[in-house]
N, CA, C and O atoms as a GROMACS GRO file, in nm:
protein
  404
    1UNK      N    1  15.807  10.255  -2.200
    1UNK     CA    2  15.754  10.122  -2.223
    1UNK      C    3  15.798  10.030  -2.110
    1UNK      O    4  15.908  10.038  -2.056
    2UNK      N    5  15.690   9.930  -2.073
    2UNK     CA    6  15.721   9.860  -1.982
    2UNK      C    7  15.781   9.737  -2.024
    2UNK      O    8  15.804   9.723  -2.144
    3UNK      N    9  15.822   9.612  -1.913
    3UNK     CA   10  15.900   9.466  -2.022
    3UNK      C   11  15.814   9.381  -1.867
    3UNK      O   12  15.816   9.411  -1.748
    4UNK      N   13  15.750   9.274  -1.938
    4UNK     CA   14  15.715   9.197  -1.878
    4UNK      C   15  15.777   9.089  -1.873
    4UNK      O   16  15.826   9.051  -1.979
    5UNK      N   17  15.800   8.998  -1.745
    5UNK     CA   18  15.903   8.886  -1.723
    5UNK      C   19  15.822   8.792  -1.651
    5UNK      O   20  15.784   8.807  -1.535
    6UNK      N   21  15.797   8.693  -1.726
    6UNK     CA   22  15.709   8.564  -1.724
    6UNK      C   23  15.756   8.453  -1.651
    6UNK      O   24  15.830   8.378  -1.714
    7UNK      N   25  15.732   8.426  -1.541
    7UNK     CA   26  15.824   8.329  -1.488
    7UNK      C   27  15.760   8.177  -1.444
    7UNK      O   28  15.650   8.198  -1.393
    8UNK      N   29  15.785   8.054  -1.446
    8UNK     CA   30  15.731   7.982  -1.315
    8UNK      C   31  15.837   7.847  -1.387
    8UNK      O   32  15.898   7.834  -1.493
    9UNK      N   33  15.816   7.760  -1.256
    9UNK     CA   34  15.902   7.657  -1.203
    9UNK      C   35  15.844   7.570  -1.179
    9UNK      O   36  15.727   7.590  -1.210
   10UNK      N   37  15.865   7.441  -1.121
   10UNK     CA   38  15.846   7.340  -0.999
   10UNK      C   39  15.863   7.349  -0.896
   10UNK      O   40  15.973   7.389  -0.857
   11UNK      N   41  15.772   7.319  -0.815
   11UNK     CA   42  15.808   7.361  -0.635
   11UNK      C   43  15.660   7.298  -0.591
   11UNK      O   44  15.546   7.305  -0.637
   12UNK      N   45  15.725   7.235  -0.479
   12UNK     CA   46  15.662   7.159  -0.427
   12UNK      C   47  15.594   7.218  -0.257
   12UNK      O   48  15.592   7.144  -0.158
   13UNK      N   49  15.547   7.355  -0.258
   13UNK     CA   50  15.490   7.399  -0.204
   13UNK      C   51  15.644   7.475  -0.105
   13UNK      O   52  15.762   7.461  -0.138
   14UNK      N   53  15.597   7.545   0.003
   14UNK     CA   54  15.391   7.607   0.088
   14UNK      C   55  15.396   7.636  -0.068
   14UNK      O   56  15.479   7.644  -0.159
   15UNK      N   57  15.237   7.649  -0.046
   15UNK     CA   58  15.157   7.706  -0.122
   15UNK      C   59  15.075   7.816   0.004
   15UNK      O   60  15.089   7.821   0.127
   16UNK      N   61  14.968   7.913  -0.113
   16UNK     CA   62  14.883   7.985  -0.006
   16UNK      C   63  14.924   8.055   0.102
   16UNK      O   64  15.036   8.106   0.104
   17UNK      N   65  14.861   8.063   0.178
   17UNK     CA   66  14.892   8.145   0.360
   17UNK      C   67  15.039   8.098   0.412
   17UNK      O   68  15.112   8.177   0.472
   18UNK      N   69  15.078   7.962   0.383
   18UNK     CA   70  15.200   7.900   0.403
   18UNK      C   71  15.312   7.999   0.317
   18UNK      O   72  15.399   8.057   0.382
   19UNK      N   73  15.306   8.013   0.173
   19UNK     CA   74  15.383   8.035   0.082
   19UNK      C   75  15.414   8.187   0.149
   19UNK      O   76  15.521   8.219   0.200
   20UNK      N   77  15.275   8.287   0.134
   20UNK     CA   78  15.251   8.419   0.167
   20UNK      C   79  15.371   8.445   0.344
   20UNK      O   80  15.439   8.544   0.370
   21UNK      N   81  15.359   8.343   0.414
   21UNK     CA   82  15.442   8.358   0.527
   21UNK      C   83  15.587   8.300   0.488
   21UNK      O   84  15.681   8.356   0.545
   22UNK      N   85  15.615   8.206   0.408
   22UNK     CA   86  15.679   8.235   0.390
   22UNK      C   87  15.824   8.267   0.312
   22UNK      O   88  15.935   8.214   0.319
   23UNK      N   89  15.766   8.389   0.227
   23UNK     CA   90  15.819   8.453   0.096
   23UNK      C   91  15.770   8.589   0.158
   23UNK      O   92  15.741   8.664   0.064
   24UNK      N   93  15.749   8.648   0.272
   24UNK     CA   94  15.660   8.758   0.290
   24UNK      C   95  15.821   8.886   0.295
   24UNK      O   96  15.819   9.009   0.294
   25UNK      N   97  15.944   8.786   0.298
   25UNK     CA   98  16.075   8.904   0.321
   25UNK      C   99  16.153   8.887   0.184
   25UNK      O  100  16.228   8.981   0.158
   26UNK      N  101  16.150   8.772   0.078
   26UNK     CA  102  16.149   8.773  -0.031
   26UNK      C  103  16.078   8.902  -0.129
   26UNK      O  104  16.132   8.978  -0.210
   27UNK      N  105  15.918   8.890  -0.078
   27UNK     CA  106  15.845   8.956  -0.134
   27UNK      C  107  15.889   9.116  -0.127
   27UNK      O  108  15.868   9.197  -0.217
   28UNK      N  109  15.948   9.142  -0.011
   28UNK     CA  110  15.994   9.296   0.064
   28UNK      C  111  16.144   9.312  -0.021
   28UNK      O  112  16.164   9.422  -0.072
   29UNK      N  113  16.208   9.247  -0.030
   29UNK     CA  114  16.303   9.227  -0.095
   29UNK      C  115  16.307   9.312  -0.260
   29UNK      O  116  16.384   9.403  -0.292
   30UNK      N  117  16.225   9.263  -0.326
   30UNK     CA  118  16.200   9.274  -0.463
   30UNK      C  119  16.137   9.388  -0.479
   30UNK      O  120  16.161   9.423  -0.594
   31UNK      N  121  16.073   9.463  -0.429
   31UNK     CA  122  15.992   9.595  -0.443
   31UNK      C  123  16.159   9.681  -0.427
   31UNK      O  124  16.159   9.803  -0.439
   32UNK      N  125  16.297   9.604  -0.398
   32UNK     CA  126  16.394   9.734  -0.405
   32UNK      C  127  16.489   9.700  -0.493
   32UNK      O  128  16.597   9.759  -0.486
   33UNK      N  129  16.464   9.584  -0.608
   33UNK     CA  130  16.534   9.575  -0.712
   33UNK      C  131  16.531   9.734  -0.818
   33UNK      O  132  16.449   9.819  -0.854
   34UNK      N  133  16.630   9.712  -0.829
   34UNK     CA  134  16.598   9.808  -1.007
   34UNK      C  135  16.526   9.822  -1.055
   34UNK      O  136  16.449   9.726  -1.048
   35UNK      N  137  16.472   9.944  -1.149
   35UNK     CA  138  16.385   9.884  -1.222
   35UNK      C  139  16.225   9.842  -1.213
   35UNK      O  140  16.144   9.887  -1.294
   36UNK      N  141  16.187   9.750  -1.104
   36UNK     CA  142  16.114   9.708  -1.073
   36UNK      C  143  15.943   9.786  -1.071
   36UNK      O  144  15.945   9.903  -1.032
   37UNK      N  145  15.843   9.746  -1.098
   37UNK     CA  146  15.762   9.791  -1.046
   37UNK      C  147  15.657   9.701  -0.963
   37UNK      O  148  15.621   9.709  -0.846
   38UNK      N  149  15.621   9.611  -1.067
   38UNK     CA  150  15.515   9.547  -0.968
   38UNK      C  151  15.503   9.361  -1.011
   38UNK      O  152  15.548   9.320  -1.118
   39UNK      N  153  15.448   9.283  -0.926
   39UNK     CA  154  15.438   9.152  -0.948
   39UNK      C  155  15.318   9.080  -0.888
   39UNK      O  156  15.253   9.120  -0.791
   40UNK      N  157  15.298   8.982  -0.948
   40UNK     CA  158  15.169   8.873  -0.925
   40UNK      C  159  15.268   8.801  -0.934
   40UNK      O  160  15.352   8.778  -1.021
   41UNK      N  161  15.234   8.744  -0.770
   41UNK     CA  162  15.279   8.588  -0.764
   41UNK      C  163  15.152   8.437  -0.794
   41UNK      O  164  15.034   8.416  -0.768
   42UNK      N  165  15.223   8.391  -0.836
   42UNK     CA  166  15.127   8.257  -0.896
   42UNK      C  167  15.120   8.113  -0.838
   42UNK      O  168  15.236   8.087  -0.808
   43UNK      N  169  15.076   8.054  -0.820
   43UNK     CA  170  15.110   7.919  -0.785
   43UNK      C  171  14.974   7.847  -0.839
   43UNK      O  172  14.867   7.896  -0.875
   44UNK      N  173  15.023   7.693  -0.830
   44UNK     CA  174  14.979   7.568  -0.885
   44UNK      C  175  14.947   7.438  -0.734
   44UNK      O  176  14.974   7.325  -0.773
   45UNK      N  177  14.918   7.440  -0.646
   45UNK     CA  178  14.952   7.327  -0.566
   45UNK      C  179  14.890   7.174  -0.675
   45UNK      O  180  14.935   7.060  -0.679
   46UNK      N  181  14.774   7.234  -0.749
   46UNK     CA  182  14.797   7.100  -0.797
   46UNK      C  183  14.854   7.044  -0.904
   46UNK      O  184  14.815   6.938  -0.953
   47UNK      N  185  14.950   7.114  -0.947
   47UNK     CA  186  15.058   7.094  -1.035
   47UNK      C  187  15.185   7.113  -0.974
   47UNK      O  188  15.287   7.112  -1.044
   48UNK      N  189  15.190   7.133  -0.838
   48UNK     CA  190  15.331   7.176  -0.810
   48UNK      C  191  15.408   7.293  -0.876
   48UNK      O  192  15.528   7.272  -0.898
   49UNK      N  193  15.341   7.444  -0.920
   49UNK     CA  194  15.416   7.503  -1.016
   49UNK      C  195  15.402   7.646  -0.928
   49UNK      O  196  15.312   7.678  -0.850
   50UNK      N  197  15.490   7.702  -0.956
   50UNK     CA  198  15.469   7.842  -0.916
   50UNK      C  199  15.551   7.977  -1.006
   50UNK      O  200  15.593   7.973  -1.122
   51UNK      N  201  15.555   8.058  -0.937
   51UNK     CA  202  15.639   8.164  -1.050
   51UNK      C  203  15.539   8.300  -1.006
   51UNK      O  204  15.470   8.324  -0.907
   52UNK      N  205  15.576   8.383  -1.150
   52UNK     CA  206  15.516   8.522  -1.111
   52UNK      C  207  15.534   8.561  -1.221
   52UNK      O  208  15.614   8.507  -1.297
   53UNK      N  209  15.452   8.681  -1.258
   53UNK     CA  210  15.455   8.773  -1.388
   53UNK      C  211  15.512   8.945  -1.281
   53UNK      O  212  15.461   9.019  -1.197
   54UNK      N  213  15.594   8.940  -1.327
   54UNK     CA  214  15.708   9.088  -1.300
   54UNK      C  215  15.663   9.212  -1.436
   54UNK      O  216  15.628   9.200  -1.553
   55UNK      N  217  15.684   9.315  -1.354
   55UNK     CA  218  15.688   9.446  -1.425
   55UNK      C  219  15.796   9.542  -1.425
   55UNK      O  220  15.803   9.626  -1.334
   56UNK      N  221  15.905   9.536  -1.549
   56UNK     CA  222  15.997   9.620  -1.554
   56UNK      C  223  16.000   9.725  -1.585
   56UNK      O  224  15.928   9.726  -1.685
   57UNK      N  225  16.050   9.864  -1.563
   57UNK     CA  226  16.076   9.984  -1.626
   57UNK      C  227  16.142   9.953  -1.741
   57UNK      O  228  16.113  10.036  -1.827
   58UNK      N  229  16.246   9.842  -1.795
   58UNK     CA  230  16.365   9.839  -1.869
   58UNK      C  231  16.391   9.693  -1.908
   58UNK      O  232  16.401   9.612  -1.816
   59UNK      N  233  16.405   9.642  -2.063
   59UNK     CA  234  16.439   9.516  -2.068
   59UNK      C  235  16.541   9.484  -1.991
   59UNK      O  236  16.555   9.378  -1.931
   60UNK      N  237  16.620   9.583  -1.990
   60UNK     CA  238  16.778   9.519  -1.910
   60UNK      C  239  16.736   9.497  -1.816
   60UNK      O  240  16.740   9.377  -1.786
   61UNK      N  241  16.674   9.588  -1.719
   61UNK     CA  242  16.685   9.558  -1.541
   61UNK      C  243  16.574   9.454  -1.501
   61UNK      O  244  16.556   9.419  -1.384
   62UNK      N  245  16.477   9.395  -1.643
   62UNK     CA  246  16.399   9.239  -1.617
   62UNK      C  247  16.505   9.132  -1.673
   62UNK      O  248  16.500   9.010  -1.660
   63UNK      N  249  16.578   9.192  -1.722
   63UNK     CA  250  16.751   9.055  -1.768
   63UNK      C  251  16.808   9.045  -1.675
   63UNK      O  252  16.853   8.933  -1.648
   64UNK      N  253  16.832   9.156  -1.583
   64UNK     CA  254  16.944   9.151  -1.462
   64UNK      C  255  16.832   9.093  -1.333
   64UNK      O  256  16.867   9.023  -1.238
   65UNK      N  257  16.731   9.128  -1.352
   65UNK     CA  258  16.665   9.049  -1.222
   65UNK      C  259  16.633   8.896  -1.241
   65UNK      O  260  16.615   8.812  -1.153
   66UNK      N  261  16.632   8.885  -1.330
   66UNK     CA  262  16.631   8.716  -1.363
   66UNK      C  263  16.735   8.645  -1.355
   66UNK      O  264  16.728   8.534  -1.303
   67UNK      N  265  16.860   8.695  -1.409
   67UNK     CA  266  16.959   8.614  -1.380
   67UNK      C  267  16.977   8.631  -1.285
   67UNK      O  268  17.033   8.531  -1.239
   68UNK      N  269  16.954   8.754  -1.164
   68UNK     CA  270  17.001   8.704  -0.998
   68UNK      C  271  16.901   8.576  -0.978
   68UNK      O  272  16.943   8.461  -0.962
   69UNK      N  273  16.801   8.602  -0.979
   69UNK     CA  274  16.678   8.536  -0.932
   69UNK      C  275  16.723   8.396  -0.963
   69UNK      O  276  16.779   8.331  -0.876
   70UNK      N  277  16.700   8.342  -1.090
   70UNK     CA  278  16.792   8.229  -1.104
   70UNK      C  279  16.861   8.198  -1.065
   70UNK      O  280  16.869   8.082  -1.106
   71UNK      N  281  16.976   8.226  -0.969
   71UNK     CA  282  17.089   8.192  -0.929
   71UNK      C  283  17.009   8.138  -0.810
   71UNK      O  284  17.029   8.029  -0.757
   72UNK      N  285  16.904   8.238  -0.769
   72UNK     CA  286  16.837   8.241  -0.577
   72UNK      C  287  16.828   8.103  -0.616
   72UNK      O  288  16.895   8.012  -0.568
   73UNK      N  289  16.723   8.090  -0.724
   73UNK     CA  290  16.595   7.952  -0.725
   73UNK      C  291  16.704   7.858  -0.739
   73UNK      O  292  16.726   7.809  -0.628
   74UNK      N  293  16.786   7.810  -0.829
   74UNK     CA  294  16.916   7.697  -0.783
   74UNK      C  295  16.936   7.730  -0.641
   74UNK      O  296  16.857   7.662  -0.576
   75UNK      N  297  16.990   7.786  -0.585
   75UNK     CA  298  17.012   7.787  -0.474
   75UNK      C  299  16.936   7.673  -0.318
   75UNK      O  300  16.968   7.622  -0.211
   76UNK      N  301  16.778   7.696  -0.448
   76UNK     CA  302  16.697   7.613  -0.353
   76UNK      C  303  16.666   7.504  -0.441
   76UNK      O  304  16.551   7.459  -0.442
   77UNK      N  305  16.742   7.465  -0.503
   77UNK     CA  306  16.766   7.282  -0.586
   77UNK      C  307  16.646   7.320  -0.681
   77UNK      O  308  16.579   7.217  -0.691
   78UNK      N  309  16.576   7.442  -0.770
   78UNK     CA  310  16.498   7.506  -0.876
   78UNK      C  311  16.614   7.550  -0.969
   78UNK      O  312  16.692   7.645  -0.959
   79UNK      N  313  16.601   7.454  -1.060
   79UNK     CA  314  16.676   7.476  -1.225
   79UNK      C  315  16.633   7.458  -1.341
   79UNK      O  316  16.689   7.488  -1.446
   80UNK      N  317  16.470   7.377  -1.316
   80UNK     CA  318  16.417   7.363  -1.454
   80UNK      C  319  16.322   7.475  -1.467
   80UNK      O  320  16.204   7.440  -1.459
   81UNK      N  321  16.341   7.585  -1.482
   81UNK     CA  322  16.305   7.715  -1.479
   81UNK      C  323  16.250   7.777  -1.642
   81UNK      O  324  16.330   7.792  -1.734
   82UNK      N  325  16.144   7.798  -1.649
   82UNK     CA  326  16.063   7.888  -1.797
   82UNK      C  327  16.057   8.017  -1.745
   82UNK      O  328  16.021   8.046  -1.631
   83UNK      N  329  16.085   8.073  -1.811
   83UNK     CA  330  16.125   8.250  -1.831
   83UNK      C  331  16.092   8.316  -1.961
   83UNK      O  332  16.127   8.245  -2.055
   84UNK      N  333  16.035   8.434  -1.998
   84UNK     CA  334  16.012   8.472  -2.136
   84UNK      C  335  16.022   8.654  -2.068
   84UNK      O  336  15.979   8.676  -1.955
   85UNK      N  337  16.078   8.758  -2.147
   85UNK     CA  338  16.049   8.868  -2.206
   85UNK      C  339  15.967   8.946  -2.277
   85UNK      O  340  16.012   8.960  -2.391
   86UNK      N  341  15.892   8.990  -2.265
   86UNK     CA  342  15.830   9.040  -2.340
   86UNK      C  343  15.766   9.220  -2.342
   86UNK      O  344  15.684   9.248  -2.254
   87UNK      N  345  15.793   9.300  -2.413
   87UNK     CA  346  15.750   9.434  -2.444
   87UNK      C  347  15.607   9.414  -2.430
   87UNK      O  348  15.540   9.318  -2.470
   88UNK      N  349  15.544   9.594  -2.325
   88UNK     CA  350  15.420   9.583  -2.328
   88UNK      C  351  15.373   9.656  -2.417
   88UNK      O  352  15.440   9.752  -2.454
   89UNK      N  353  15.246   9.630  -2.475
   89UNK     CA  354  15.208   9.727  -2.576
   89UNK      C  355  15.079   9.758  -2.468
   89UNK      O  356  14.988   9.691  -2.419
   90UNK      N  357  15.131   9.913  -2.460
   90UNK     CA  358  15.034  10.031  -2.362
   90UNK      C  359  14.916  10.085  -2.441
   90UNK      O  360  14.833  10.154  -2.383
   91UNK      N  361  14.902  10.056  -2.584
   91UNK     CA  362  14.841  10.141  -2.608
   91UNK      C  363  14.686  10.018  -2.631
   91UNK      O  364  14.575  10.064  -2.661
   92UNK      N  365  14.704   9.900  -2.615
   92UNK     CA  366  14.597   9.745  -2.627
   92UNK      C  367  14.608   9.764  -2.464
   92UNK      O  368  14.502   9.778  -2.403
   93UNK      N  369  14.717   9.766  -2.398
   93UNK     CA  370  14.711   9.717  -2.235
   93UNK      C  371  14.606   9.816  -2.156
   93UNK      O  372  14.549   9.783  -2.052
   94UNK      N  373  14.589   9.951  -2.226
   94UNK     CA  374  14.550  10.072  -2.148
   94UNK      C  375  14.404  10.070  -2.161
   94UNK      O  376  14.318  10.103  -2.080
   95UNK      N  377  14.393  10.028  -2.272
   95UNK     CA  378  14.244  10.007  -2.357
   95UNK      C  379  14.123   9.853  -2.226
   95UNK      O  380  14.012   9.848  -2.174
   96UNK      N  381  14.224   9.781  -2.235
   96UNK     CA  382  14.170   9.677  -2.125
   96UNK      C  383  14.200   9.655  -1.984
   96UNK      O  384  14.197   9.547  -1.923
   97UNK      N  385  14.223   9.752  -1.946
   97UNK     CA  386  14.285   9.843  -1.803
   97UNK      C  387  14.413   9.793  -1.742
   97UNK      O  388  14.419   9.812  -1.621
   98UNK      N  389  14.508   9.739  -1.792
   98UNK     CA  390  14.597   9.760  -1.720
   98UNK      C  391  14.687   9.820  -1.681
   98UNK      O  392  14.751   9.891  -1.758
   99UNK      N  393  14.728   9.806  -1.512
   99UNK     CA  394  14.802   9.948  -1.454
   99UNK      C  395  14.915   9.984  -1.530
   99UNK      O  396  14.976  10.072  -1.470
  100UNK      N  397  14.969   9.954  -1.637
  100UNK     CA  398  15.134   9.932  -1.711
  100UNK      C  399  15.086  10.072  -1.832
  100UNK      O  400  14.982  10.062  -1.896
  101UNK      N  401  15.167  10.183  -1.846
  101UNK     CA  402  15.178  10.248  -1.954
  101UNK      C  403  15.334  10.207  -2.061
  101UNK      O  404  15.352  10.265  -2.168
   0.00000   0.00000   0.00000
C-alpha cells in the first residue's frame, strides 16, 4: 500500500519556468529520499500557494520526509504549512488509472 502526503504553503513565487529552475536540484534531491516514489509539484501564483502531492512506499518514511522537509521550508521563513496523510486505496485508484498500487 501506498501513503499519500498532501502538502502546500505560502510562497511568494518563482513560480513556473522560474520555480522549475529553480527547485530543479531540490527536485533531484527527493527522488533519493526513502521510501519515496513519485511527486506533483503544484503551485498557485495567484494565490501565492504552492506545495506538492508525494508518493510513499510507507506511512513512516511520508512522516520522516515531512518532518525533514519542514524543517527545509522554515528554513526559508515557510511555517504556516498544511500537511495531511493519507492511505491509498489501490483497488478505486487502479480502477481510475492511477500509477499507485
Amino acid at each position: 500500500m501506498a501513503y499519500v502526503l498532501q502538502v502546500d504553503f505560502k510562497m511568494n513565487g518563482p513560480f513556473g519556468d522560474e520555480m522549475a529552475e529553480a527547485f530543479s536540484d531540490l527536485a533531484k534531491s527527493i527522488n533519493e529520499e526513502v521510501g519515496f516514489m513519485w511527486k506533483i509539484w503544484t503551485e498557485s501564483p495567484e494565490t501565492n500557494e504552492a506545495g506538492g502531492i508525494y508518493i510513499f512506499e510507507t506511512k513512516g518514511t511520508a512522516e520522516k520526509y515531512f518532518n525533514m522537509h519542514s524543517k527545509r521550508l522554515a528554513g526559508f521563513g515557510i511555517t504556516d504549512i498544511n500537511a495531511k496523510i493519507f492511505a491509498n486505496n489501490s483497488k478505486l485508484t487502479e480502477i481510475t488509472k492511477g500509477p499507485v498500487k
